[in-house]
C-alpha positions in Angstrom: 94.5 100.6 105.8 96.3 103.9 106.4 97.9 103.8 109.8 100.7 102.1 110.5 98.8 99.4 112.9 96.9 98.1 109.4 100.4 98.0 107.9 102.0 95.8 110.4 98.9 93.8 110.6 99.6 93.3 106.5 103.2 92.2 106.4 102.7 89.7 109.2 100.2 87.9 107.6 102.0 87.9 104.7 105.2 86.7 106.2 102.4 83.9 108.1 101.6 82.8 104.4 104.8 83.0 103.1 106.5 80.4 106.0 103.4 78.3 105.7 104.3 77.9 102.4 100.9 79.5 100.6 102.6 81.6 98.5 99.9 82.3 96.4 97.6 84.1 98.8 100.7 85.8 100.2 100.8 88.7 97.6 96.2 88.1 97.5 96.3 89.3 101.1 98.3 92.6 100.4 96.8 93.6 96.7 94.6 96.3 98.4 97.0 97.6 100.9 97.1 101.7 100.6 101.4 101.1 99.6 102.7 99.5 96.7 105.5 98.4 98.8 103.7 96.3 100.7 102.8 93.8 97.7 106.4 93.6 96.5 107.5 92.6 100.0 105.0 89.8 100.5 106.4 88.7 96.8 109.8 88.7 98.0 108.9 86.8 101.3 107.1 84.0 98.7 109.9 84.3 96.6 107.2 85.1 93.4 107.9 87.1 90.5 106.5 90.5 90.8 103.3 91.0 88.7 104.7 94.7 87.4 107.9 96.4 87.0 108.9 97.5 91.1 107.5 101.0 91.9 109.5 101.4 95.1 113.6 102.5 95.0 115.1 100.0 97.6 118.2 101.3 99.2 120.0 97.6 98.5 118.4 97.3 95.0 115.6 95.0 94.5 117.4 91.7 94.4 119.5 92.3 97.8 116.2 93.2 99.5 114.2 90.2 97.8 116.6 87.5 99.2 116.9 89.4 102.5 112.9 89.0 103.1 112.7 85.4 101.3 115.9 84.3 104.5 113.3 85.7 107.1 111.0 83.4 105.7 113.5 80.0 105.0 115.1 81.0 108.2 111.3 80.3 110.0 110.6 77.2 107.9 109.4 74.2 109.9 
């Protein structure tokens, strides 16, 4: 998915997952997507380790952005 319709689409089932708790077919659903990105941020909404070293430069650093999309996630919690 290349247009920014497929990417949306992406993250919000991976943010679905993620607050359902089924964190392992949160990071599943993105491994294809067309931007690496996209995989680290469904990790960081499960709160999983990420499966290689992070090839995106977050502004925050990777550990400010992890807990800031893992609190999206606890914040939606039933």
């Amino acid at each position: 998915m290349n247009d920014l319709a497929g990417l949306r689409q992406l993250l919000a089932l991976a943010f679905h997952q993620a607050v359902q708790t089924s964190r392992a077919s949160t990071t599943t659903s993105v491994a294809d997507a067309d931007h690496a990105s996209c995989a680290e941020i469904a990790a960081f909404m499960a709160d999983l380790p990420l499966s290689v070293g992070s090839g995106a430069l977050w502004v925050s650093g990777e550990e400010h952005t992890r807990q800031q999309w893992h609190g999206l996630v606890l914040a939606r919690w039933p």
